[in-house]
RODO-2510 file (C-alpha; in nm, 4 decimals, decimal comma):
residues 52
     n   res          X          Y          Z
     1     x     0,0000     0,0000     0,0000
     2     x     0,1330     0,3368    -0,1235
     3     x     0,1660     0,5977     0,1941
     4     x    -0,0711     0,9414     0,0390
     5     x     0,0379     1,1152     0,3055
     6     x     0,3168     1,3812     0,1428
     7     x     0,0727     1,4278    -0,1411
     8     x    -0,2541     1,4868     0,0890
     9     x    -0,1329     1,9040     0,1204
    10     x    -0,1684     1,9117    -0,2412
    11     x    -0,4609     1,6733    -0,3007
    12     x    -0,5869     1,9218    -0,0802
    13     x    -0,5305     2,2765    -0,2314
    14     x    -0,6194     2,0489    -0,6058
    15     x    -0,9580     2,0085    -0,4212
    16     x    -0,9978     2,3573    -0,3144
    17     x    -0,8787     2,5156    -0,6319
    18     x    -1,1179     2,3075    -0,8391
    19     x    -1,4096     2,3931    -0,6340
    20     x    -1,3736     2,7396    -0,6193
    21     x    -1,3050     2,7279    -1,0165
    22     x    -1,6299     2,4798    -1,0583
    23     x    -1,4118     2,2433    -1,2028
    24     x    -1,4198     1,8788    -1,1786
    25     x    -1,1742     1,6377    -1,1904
    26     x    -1,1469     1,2938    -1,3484
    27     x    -0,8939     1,0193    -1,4394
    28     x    -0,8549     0,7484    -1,6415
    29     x    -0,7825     0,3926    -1,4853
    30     x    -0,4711     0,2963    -1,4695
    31     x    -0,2194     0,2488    -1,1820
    32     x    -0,1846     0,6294    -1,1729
    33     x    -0,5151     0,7484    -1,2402
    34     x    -0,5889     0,5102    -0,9275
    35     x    -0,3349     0,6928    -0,7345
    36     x    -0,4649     1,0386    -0,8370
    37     x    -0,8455     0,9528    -0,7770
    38     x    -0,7259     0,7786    -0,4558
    39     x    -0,5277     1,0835    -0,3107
    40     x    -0,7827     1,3321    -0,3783
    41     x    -1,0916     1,1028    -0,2576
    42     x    -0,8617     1,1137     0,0784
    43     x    -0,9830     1,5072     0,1297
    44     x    -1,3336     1,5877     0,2533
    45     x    -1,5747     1,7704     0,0242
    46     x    -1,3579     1,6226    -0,2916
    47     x    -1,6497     1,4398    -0,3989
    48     x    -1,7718     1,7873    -0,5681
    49     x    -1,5151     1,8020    -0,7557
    50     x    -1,3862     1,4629    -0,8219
    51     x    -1,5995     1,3383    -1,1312
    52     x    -1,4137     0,9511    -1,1943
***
């Protein structure tokens, strides 16, 4: 299991920047995309912005 925790400040501001932008996010599946989706699911609220 991969450790998110030196990428959760960033997940974090990604999350914060997106909503204030109305953006959404989304990846495509792959071992990174997982990763990506993964970390940013990890912050509270990202469900508004995290589309797949």
């Amino acid at each position: 299991m991969t450790d998110l925790t030196p990428l959760l400040p960033l997940a974090r501001e990604i999350v914060e920047r997106c909503s204030a932008a109305n953006l959404l996010v989304a990846t495509a599946e792959s071992c990174t995309g997982g990763l990506v989706a993964g970390t940013l699911t990890e912050i509270a609220g990202s469900s508004a912005v995290v589309d797949r």
